[in-house]
ZAMAR-63254 format. One record per residue (C-alpha): residue number from 1; residue in three letters; chain; x, z, y. Coordinates in pm, 1 decimal. Layout:
BEGIN
<r><num>NUM</num><residu>ala</residu><chaine>A</chaine><c1>X</c1><c3>Z</c3><c2>Y</c2></r>
...
//
This chain:
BEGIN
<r><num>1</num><residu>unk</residu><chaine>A</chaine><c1>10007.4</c1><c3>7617.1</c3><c2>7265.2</c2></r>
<r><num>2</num><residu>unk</residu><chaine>A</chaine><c1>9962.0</c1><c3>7953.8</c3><c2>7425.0</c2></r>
<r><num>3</num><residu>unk</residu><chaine>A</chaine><c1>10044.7</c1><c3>8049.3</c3><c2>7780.6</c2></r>
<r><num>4</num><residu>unk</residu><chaine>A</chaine><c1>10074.4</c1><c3>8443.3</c3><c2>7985.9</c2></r>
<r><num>5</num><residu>unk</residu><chaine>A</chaine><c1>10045.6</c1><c3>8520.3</c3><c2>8341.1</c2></r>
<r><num>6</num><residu>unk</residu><chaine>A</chaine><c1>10110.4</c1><c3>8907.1</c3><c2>8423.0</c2></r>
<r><num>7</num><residu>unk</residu><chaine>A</chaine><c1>10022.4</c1><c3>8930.2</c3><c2>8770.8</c2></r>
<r><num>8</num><residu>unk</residu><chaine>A</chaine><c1>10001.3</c1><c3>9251.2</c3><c2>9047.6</c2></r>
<r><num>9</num><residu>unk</residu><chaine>A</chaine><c1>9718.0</c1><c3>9288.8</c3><c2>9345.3</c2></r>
<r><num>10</num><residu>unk</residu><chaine>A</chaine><c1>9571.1</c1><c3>9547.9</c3><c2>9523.6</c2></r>
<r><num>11</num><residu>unk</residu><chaine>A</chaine><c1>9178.8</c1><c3>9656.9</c3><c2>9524.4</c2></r>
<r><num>12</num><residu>unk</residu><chaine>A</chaine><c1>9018.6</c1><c3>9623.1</c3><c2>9911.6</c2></r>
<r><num>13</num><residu>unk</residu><chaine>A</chaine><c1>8849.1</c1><c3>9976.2</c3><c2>9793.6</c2></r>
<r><num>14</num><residu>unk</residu><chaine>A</chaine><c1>8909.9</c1><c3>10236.5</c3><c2>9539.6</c2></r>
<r><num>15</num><residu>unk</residu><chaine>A</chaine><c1>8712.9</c1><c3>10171.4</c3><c2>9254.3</c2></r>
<r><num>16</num><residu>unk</residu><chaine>A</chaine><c1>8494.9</c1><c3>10415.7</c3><c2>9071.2</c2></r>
<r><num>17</num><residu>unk</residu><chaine>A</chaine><c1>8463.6</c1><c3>10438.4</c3><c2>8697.1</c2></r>
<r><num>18</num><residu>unk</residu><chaine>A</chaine><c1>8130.8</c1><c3>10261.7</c3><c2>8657.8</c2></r>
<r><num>19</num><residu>unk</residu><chaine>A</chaine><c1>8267.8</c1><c3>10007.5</c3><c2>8901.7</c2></r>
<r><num>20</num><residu>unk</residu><chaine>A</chaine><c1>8588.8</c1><c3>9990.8</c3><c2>8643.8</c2></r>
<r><num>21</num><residu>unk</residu><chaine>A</chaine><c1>8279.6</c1><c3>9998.0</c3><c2>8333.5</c2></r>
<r><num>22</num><residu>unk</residu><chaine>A</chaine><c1>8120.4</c1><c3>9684.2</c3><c2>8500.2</c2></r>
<r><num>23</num><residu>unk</residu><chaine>A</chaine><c1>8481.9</c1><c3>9490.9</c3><c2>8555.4</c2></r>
<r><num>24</num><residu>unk</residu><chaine>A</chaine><c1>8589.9</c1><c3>9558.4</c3><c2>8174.0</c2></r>
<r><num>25</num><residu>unk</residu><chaine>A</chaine><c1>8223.4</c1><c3>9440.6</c3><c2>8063.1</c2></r>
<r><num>26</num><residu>unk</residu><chaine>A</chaine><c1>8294.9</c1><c3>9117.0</c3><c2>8290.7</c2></r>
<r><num>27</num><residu>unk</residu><chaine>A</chaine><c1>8607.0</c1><c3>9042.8</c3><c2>8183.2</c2></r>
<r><num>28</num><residu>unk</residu><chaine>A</chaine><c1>8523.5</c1><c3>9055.4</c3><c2>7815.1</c2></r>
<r><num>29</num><residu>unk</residu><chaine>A</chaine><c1>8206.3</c1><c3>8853.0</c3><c2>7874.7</c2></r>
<r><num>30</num><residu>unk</residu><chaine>A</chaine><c1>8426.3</c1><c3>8592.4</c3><c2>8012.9</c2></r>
<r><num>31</num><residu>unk</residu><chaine>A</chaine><c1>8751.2</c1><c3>8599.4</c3><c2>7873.1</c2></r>
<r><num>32</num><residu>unk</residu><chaine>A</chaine><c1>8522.9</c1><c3>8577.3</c3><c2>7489.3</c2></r>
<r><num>33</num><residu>unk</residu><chaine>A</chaine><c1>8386.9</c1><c3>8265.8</c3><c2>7645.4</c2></r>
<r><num>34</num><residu>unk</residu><chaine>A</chaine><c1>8692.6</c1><c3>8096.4</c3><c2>7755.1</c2></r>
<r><num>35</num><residu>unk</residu><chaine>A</chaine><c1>8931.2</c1><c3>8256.2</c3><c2>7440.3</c2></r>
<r><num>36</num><residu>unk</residu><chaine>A</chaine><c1>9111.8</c1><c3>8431.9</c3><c2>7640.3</c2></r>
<r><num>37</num><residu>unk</residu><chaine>A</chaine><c1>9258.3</c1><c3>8780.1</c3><c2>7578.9</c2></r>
<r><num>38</num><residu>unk</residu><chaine>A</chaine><c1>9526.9</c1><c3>9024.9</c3><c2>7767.6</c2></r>
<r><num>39</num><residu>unk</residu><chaine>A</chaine><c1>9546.3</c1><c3>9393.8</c3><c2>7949.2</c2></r>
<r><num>40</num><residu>unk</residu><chaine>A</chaine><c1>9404.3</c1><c3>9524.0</c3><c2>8257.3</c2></r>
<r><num>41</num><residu>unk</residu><chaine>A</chaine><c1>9570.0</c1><c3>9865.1</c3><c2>8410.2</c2></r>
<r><num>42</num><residu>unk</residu><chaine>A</chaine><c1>9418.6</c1><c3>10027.6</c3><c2>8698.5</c2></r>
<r><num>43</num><residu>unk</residu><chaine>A</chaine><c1>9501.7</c1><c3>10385.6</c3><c2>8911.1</c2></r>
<r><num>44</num><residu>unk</residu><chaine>A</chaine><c1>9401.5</c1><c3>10445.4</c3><c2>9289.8</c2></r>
<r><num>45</num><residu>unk</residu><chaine>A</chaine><c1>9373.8</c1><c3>10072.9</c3><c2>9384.9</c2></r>
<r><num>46</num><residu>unk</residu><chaine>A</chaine><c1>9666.7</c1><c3>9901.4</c3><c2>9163.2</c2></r>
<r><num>47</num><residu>unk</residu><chaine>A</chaine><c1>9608.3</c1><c3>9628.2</c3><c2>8955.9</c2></r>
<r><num>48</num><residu>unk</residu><chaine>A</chaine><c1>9819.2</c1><c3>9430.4</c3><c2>8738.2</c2></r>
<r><num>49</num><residu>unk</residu><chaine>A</chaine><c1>9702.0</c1><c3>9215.7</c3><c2>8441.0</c2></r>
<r><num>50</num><residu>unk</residu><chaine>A</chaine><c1>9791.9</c1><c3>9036.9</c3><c2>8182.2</c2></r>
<r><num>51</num><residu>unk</residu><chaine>A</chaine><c1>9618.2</c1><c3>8701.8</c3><c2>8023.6</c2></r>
<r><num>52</num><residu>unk</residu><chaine>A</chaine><c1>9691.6</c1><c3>8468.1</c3><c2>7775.4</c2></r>
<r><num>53</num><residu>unk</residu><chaine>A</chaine><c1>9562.4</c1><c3>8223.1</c3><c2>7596.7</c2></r>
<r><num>54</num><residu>unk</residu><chaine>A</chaine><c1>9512.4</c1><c3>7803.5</c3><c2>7648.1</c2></r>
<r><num>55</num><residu>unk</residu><chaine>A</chaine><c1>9705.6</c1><c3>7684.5</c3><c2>7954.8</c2></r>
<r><num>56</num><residu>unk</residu><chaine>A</chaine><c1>9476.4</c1><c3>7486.9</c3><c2>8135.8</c2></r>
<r><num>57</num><residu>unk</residu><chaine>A</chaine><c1>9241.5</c1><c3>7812.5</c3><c2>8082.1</c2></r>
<r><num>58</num><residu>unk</residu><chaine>A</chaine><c1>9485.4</c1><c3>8097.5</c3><c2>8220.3</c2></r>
<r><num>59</num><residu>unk</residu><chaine>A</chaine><c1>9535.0</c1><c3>7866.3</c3><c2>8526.1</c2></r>
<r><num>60</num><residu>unk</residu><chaine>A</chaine><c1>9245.8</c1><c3>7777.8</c3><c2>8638.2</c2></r>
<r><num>61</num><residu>unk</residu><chaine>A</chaine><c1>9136.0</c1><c3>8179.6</c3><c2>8538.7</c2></r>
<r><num>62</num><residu>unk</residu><chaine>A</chaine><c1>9427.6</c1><c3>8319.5</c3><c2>8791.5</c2></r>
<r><num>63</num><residu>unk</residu><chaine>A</chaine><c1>9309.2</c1><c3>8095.3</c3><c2>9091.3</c2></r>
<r><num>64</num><residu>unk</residu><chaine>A</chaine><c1>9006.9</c1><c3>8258.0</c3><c2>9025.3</c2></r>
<r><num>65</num><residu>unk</residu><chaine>A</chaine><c1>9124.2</c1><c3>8560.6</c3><c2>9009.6</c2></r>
<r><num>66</num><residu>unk</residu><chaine>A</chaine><c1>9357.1</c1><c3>8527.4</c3><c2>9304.8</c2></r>
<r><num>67</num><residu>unk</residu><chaine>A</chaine><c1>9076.1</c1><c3>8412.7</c3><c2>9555.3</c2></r>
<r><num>68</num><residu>unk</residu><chaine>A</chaine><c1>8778.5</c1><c3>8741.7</c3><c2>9415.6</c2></r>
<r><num>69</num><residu>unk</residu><chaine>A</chaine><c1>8741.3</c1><c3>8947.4</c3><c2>9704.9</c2></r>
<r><num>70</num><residu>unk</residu><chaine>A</chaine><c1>8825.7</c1><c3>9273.9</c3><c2>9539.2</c2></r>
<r><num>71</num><residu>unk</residu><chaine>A</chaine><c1>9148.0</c1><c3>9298.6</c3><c2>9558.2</c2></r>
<r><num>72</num><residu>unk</residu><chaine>A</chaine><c1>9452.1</c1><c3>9162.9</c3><c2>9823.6</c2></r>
<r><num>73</num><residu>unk</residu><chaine>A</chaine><c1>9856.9</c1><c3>9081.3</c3><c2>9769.6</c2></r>
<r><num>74</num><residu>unk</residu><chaine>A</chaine><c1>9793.8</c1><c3>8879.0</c3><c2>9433.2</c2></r>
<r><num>75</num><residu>unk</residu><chaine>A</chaine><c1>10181.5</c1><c3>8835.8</c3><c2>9352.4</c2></r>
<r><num>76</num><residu>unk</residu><chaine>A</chaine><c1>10190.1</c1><c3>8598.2</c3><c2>9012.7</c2></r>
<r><num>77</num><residu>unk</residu><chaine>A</chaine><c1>10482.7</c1><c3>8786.9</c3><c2>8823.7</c2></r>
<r><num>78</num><residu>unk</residu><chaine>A</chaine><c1>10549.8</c1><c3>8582.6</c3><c2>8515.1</c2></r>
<r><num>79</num><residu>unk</residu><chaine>A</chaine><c1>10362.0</c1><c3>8220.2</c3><c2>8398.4</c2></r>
<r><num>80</num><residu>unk</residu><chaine>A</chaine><c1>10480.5</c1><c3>8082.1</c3><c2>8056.9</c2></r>
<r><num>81</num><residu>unk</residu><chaine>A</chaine><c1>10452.6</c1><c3>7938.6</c3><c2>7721.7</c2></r>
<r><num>82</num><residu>unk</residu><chaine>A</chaine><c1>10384.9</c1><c3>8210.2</c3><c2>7459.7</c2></r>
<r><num>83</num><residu>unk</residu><chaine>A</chaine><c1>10418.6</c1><c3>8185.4</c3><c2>7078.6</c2></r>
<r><num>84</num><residu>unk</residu><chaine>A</chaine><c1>10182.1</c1><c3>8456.8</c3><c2>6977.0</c2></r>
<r><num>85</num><residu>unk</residu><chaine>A</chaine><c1>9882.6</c1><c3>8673.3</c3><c2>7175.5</c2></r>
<r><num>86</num><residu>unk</residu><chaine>A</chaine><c1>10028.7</c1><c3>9020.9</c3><c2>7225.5</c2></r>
<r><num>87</num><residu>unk</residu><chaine>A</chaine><c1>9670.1</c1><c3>9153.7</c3><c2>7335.3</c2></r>
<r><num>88</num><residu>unk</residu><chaine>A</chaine><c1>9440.1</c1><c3>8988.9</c3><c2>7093.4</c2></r>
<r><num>89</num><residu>unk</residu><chaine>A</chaine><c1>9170.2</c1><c3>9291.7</c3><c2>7160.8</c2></r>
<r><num>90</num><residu>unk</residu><chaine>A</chaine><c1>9113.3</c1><c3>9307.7</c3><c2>7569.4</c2></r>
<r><num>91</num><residu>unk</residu><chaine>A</chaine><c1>9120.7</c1><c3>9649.0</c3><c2>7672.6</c2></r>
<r><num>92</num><residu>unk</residu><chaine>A</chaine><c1>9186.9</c1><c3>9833.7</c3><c2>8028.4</c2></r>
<r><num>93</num><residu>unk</residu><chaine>A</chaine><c1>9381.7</c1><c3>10158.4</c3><c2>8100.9</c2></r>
<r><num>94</num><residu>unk</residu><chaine>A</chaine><c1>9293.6</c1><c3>10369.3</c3><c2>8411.5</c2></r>
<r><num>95</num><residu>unk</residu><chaine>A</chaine><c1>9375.6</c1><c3>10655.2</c3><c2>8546.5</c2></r>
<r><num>96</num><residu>unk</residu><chaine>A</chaine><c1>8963.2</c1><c3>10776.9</c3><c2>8549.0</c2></r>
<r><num>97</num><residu>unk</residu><chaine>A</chaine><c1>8776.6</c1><c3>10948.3</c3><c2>8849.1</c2></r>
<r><num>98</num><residu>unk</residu><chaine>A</chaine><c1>8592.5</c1><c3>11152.8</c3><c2>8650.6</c2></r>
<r><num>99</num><residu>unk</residu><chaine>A</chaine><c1>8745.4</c1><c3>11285.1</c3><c2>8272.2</c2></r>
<r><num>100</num><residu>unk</residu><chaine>A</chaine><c1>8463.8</c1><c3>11412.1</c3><c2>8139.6</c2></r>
<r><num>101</num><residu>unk</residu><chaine>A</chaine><c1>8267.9</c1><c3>11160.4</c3><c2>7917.6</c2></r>
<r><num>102</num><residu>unk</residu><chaine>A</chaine><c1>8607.1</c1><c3>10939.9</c3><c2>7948.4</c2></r>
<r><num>103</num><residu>unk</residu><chaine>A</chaine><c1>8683.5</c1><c3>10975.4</c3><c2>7597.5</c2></r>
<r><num>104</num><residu>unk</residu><chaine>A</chaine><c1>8329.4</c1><c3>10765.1</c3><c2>7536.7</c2></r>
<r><num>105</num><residu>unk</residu><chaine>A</chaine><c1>8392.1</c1><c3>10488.9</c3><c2>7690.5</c2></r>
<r><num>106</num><residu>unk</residu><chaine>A</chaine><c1>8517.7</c1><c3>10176.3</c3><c2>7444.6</c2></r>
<r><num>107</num><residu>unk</residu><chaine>A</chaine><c1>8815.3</c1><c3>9955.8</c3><c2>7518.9</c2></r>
<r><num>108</num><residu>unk</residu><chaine>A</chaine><c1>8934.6</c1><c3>10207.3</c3><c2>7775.2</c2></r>
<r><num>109</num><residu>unk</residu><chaine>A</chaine><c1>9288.4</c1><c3>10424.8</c3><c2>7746.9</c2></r>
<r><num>110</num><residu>unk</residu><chaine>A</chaine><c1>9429.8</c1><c3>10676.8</c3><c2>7949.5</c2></r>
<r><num>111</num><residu>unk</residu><chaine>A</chaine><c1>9779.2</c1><c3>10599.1</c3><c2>8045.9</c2></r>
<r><num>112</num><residu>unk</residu><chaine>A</chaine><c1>9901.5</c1><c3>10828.5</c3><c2>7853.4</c2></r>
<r><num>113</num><residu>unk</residu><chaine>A</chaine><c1>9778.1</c1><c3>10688.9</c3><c2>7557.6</c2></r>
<r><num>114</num><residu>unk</residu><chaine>A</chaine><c1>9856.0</c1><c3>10343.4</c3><c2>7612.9</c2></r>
<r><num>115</num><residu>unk</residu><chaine>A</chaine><c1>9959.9</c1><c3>10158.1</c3><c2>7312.0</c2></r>
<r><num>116</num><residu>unk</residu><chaine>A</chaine><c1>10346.0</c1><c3>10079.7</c3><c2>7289.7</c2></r>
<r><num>117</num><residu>unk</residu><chaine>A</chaine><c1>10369.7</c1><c3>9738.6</c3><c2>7385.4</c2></r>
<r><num>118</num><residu>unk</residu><chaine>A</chaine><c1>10391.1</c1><c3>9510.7</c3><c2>7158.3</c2></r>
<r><num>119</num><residu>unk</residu><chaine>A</chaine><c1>10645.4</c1><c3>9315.7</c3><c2>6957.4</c2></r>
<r><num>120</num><residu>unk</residu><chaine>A</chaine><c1>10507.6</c1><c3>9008.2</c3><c2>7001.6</c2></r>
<r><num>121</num><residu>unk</residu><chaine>A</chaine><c1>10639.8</c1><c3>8992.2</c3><c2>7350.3</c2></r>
<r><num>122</num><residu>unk</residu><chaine>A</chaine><c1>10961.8</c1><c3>8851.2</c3><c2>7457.4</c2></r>
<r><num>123</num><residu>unk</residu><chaine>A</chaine><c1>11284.0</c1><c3>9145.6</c3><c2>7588.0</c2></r>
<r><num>124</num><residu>unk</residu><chaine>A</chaine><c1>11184.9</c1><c3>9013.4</c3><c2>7956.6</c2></r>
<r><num>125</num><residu>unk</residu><chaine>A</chaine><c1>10817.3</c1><c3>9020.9</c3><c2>7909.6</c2></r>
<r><num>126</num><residu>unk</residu><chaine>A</chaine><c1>10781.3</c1><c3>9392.7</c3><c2>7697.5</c2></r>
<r><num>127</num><residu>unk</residu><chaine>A</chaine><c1>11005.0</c1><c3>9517.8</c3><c2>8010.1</c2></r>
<r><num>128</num><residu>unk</residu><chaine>A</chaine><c1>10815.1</c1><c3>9329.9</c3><c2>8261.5</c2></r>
<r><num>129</num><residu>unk</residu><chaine>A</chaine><c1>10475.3</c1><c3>9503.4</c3><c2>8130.8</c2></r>
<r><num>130</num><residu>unk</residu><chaine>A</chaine><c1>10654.8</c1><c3>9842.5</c3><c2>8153.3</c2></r>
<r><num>131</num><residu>unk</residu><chaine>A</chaine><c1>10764.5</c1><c3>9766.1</c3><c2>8478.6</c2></r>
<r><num>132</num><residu>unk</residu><chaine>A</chaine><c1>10432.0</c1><c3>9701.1</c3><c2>8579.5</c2></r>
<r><num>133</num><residu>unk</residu><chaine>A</chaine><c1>10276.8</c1><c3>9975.7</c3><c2>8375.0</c2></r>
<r><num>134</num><residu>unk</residu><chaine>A</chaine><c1>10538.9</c1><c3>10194.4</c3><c2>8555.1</c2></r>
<r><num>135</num><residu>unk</residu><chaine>A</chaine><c1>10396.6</c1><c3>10056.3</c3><c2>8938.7</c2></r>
<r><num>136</num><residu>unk</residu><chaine>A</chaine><c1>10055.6</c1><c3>10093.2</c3><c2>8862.1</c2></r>
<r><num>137</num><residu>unk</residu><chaine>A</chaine><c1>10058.8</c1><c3>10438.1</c3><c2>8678.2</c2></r>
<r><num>138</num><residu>unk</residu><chaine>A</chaine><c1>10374.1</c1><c3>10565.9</c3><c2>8884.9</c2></r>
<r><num>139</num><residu>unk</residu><chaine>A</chaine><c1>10667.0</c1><c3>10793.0</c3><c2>8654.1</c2></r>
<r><num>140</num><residu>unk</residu><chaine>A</chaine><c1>10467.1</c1><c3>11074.3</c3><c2>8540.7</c2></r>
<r><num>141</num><residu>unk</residu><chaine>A</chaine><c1>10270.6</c1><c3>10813.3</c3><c2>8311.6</c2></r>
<r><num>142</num><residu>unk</residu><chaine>A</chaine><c1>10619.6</c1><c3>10635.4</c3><c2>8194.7</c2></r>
<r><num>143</num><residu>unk</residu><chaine>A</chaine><c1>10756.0</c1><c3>10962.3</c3><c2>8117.2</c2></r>
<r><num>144</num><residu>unk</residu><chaine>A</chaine><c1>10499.5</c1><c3>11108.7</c3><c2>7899.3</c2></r>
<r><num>145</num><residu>unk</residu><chaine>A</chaine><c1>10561.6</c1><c3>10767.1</c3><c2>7683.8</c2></r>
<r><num>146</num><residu>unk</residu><chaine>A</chaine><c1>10891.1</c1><c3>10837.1</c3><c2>7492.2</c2></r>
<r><num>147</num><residu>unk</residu><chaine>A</chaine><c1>10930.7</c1><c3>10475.4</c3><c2>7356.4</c2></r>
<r><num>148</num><residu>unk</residu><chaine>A</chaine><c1>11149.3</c1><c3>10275.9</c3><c2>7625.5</c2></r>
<r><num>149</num><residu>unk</residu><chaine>A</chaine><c1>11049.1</c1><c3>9986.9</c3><c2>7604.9</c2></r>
<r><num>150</num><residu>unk</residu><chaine>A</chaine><c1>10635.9</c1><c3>10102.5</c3><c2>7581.7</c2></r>
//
């Protein structure tokens, strides 16, 4: 059995690209560890993620999450069984400080070039992701995406 928990914070302090480089290089350290795979957007000191993967893993990984330091307002949108992993490669999408050399970094997107999301996902979840896709990045990102429910 599978589980998902898409949740929304805010960072204490804007963070810079490399700070954004060591975060992604974290998470992916841990989340190979534990099996555990999901999303991670970012712009001017949003966050909202989404993990899945054993239960007892993505719980004990959120209260984690929800007592680091770096970020505030950790609202838990969504905590359920899944069927499937919708994210089986972890990646992050951020609105970067600096765009030059952006296009080197691995397992980063621009929001623009988010993948759609994917089919995997429940109606309710794929339009809970765009909702939060559309609070972190703000409209200009949701409009340049022509798929509704991406």
């Amino acid at each position: 059995m599978l589980n998902h928990i898409i949740y929304m914070s805010r960072a204490v302090r804007p963070l810079s690209d490399q700070d954004l480089q060591e975060l992604l290089e974290q998470c992916r350290r841990d989340n190979a560890l534990h099996n555990v795979t999901g999303v991670l957007f970012y712009s001017h000191g949003n966050i909202a993620q989404l993990i899945e993967g054993d239960p007892a893993v993505t719980e004990q990984l959120f209260e984690k999450i929800a007592l680091d330091g770096r970020h505030s307002n950790v609202v838990k949108l969504t905590d359920k069984p899944i069927e499937a992993r919708s994210f089986a490669d972890w990646s992050m999408a951020f609105h970067p400080l600096d765009p030059s050399g952006f296009e080197a970094l691995a397992g980063f997107f621009q929001p623009a070039n988010a993948p759609s999301t994917p089919e995997t996902l429940t109606i309710a979840d794929a339009l809970l992701v765009n909702l939060v896709r559309l609070a972190v990045f703000g409209p200009e990102a949701a409009a340049e995406d022509s798929d509704p429910l991406a």
